[in-house]
Structures are given as structure tokens and as C-alpha cells.
C-alpha positions in Angstrom: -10.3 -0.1 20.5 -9.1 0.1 17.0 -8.4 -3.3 14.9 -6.3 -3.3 11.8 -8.5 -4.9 8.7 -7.2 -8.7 9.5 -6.2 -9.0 13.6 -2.3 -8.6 13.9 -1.4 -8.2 10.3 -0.4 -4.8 8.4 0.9 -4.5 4.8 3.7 -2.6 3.8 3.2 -0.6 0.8 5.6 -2.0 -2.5 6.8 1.0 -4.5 5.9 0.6 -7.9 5.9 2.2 -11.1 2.3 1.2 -12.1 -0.8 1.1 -10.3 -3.4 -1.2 -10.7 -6.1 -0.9 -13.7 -8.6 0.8 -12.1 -10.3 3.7 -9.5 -7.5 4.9 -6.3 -9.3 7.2 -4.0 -6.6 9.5 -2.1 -7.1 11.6 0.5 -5.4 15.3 0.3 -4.4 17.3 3.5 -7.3 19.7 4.5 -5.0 22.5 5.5 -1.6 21.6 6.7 0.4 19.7 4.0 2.5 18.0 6.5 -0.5 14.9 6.8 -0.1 14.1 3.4 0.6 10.4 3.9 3.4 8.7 1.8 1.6 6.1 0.3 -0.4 9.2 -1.0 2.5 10.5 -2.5 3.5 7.3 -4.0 -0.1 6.7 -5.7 -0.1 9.9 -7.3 3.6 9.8 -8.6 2.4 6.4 -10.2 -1.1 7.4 -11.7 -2.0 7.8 -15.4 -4.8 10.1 -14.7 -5.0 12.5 -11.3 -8.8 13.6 -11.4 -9.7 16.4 -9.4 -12.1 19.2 -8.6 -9.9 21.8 -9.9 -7.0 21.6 -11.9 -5.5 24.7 -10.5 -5.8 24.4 -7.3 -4.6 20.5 -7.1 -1.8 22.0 -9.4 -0.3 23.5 -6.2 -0.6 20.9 -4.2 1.0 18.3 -7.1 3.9 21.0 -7.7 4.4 21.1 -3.8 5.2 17.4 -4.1 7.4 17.7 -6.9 5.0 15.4 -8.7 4.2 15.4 -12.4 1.0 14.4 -13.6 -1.8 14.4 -16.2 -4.7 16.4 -14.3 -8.0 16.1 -15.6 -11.5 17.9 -14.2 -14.2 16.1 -12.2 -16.8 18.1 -10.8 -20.7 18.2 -11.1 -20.7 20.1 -14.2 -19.0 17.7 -16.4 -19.6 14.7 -14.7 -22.1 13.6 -17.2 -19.7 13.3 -20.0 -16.5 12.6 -18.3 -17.1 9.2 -16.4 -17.4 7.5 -19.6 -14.3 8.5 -20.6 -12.2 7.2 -17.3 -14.4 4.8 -17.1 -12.7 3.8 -21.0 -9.6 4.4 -20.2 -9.6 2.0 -16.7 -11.6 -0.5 -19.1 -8.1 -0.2 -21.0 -6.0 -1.0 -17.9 -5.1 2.4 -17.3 -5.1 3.6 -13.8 -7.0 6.8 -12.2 -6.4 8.7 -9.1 -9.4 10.6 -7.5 -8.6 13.6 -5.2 -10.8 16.5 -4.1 -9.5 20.1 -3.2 -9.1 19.1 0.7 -10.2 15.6 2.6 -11.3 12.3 1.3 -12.9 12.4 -2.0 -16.9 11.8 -2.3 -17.4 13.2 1.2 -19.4 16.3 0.4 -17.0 16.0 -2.5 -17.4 15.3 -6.3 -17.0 11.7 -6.8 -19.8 9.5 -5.6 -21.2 9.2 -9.5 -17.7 8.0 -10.3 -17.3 5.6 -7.8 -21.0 4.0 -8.1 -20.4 3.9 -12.0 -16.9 1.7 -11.4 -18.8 -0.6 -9.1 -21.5 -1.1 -11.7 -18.9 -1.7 -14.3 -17.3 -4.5 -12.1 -13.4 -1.9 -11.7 -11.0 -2.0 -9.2 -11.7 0.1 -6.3 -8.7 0.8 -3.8 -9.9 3.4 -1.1 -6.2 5.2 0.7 -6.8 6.6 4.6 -5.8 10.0 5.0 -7.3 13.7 6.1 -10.4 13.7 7.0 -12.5 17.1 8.2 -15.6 15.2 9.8 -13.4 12.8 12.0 -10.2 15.6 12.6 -13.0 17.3 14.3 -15.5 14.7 16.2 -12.4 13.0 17.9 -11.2 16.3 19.4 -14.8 17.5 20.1 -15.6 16.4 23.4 -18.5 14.7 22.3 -20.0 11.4 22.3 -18.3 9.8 18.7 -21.0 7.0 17.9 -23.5 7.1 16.6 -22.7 10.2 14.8 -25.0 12.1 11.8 -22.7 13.9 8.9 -25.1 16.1 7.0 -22.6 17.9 4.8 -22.8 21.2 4.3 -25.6 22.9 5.5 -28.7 24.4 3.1 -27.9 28.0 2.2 -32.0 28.9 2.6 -32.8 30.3 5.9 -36.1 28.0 5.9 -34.2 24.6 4.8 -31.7 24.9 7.5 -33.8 26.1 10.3 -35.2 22.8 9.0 -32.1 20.5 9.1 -31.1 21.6 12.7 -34.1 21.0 14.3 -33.9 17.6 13.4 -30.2 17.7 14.3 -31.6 19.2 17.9 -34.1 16.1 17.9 -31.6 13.4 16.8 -30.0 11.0 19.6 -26.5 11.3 18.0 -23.9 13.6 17.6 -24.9 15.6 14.6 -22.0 17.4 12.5 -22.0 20.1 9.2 -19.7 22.1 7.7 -20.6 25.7 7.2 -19.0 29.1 5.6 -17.8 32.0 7.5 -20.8 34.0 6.2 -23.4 31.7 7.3 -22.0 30.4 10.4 -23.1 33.2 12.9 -26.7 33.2 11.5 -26.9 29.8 12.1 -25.4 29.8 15.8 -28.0 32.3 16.3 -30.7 30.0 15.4 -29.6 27.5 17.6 -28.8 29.8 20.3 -32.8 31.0 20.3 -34.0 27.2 19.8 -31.9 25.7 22.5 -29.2 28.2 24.2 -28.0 25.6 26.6 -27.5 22.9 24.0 -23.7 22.0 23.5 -22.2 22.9 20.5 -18.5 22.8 18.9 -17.3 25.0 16.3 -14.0 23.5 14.6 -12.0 26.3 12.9 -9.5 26.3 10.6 -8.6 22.2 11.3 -5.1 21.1 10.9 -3.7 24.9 10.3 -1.7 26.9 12.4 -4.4 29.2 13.4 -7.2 26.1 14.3 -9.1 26.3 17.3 -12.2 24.7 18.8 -14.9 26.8 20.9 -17.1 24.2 23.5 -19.9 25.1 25.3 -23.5 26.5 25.5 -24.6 27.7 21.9 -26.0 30.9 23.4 -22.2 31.4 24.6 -20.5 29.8 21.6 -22.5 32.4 19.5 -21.6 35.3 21.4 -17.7 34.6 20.8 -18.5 34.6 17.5 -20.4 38.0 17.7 -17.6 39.7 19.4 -14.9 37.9 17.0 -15.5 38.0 12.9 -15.7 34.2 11.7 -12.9 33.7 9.6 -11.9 30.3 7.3 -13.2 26.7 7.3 -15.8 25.8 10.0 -16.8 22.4 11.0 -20.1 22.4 13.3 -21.3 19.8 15.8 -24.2 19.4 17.8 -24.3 17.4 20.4 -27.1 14.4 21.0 -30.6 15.3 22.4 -29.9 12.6 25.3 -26.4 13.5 26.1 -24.7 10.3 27.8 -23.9 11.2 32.0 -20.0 11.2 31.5 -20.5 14.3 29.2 -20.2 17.1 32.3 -18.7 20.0 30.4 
């Protein structure tokens, strides 16, 4: 059962035309632009700085919401020399919005160097709900939801990931990875000829009109995949080594 943060008591958000001094994480939809939240919307209209992965791509998303707003890059190849400089300007009392290009920001994200840098520097840190790729796809997966393992995106060298899921076979949790449409057959196939009868779900294409999920057997969850070309997003879970008895599918 689900408990709000205090037992009983829920908030209502206060429009405003300023945001608190500090770091607003906001989750973005991760492919249907209709779970956008509205307190989303409202924290970005209010923000002095929107920092994102890419500019252009959050560009559409911002213009879609008929929102105006200062973008600035964040990504691991300026992230050296940029924290300092939000990190000035929240010191200043100006306000920054985080976003990555789909989901909650830091998960498997840019971010996390940002975040930890705030927190040292003793900033306030508000954290918004929203779309969330890992969770869209475990609660709809069939399998059990605690404990679960997120690895993030699987390693692109055959060796490494051969690596990662046999320790995701061997784990007594529901393990889950995100993998691209070029890699995502390979790696069914290596499960298929390590376990063939352990139960697998592929997520597809989450949220859009085209999403689907495929259950069953990796050995047969592979083979759909072989007779139909992966296409978009794919979200991969694994299910635990000790599966509990009410899992019968």
C-alpha cells in the first residue's frame, strides 16, 4: 500500500512566479507528452535556468508547452566546467531546473555530479514525481516489484554484458536494463542459450502508441524478436533466480 510522505496530508502546489533559490529536478514524459504533470509545467514556466541534455531536443518539448526559457547544456562533456557556474548562480538565489531528454533526471541520465555538488554546497534540493521508464515498466511486468536491481543500460562489449547478465541470472531480484534496438536481439540470444526457460519481459516503446510488452520464456521471447525487427526504446527485465510460487505464467 502506498502512503503519501506525512499519513493523510497532501499539498497543493501555490502558483508562483519564482521558484526557490536552488536545484528542481523535473521529470519529462518518456514518449507520450500527455504525462507531463502540471506542476512540471509550472516549474519550468518559473525557472531562471532549464538545464538539459540537449538544447535542441528539450527545445521541442519547451515549445510544445508554449514555455519560454533560458536553456543551458548539461551533459558529461561539459560537466566539469559548468557545475561551477549553476552552482554560482543558485549561490546567488537564482533558481535552476534539471531535465533529461526522457524520464527522471540522474537515472542513467546526466545529473548525478550536479546533484552531489549541491548537496556538498549545502543548496536546496526539491525532487518533482513524474515519468519514469524503470517503474512504467516493472509495475506492468508481471514480475515480482521488490527487491528489484536497475543496472542501467547495458555494456556495449559482448564480454562485459555476457558478464552483467549472468549475475542478473544469479541475482534473487528482479533485474531490469535498458537496451538499443541493435543490441537487444544479441543479447536475448545470450540469455536464451544460458537459461531458455528463464522469464524475461521486453518493454517497447513505453507510454507510446505503438508500446507493447512480450512475457515469457527467453528462448520464446527471442524468437519474436527474430521473426520481428526490434524497433525503438527497449526496457529489459529479468526475472529473480528464486521466482516466488504466485508467479505461474
Amino acid at each position: 500500500m502506498a502512503h503519501a510522505a506525512e499519513e493523510g496530508s497532501f499539498e497543493l502546489p501555490v502558483p508562483s512566479n519564482r521558484l526557490l533559490a536552488g536545484l528542481h529536478l523535473v521529470a519529462t514524459p518518456i514518449g507520450n507528452l500527455g504525462d507531463i504533470t502540471a506542476r512540471a509545467v509550472t516549474t519550468l514556466r518559473a525557472a531562471d535556468l532549464i538545464a538539459c541534455e540537449d538544447t535542441r531536443h528539450s527545445g521541442l518539448l519547451l515549445k510544445h508547452l508554449e514555455i519560454k526559457a533560458r536553456l543551458i547544456s548539461l551533459n558529461e562533456h561539459n560537466e566539469a566546467h559548468r557545475i561551477p557556474q549553476l552552482l554560482d548562480h543558485m549561490r546567488a538565489g537564482g533558481s535552476v531546473a534539471l531535465i533529461s531528454d526522457a524520464g527522471m533526471p540522474t537515472i542513467s541520465d546526466p545529473g548525478q555530479r550536479l546533484v552531489a555538488a549541491a548537496v556538498a554546497a549545502g543548496l536546496f534540493i526539491d525532487s518533482l514525481p513524474g515519468p519514469s521508464a524503470v517503474l512504467t515498466a516493472l509495475a506492468a511486468s508481471g514480475l515480482p516489484t521488490t527487491p528489484f536491481y536497475f543496472g542501467g543500460f547495458l555494456p556495449h562489449k559482448k564480454g562485459a554484458r555476457g558478464t552483467e547478465l549472468a549475475s542478473a541470472l544469479a541475482r534473487e531480484a528482479t533485474s531490469i536494463y535498458f537496451e538499443s534496438p541493435w543490441r537487444i536481439l544479441d543479447t536475448l540470444g545470450m540469455l536464451a542459450s544460458a537459461e531458455p526457460t528463464r522469464r524475461v519481459v521486453v518493454a517497447r516503446e513505453l507510454t507510446k502508441k505503438f508500446a507493447e510488452f512480450q512475457r515469457g520464456p527467453a528462448a520464446q521471447v527471442h524468437a519474436y524478436f527474430q521473426a520481428k525487427a526490434p524497433k525503438g526504446e527497449f526496457t529489459l527485465m529479468i526475472a529473480p533466480v528464486t521466482p516466488p510460487k504466485w508467479l505461474t505464467w
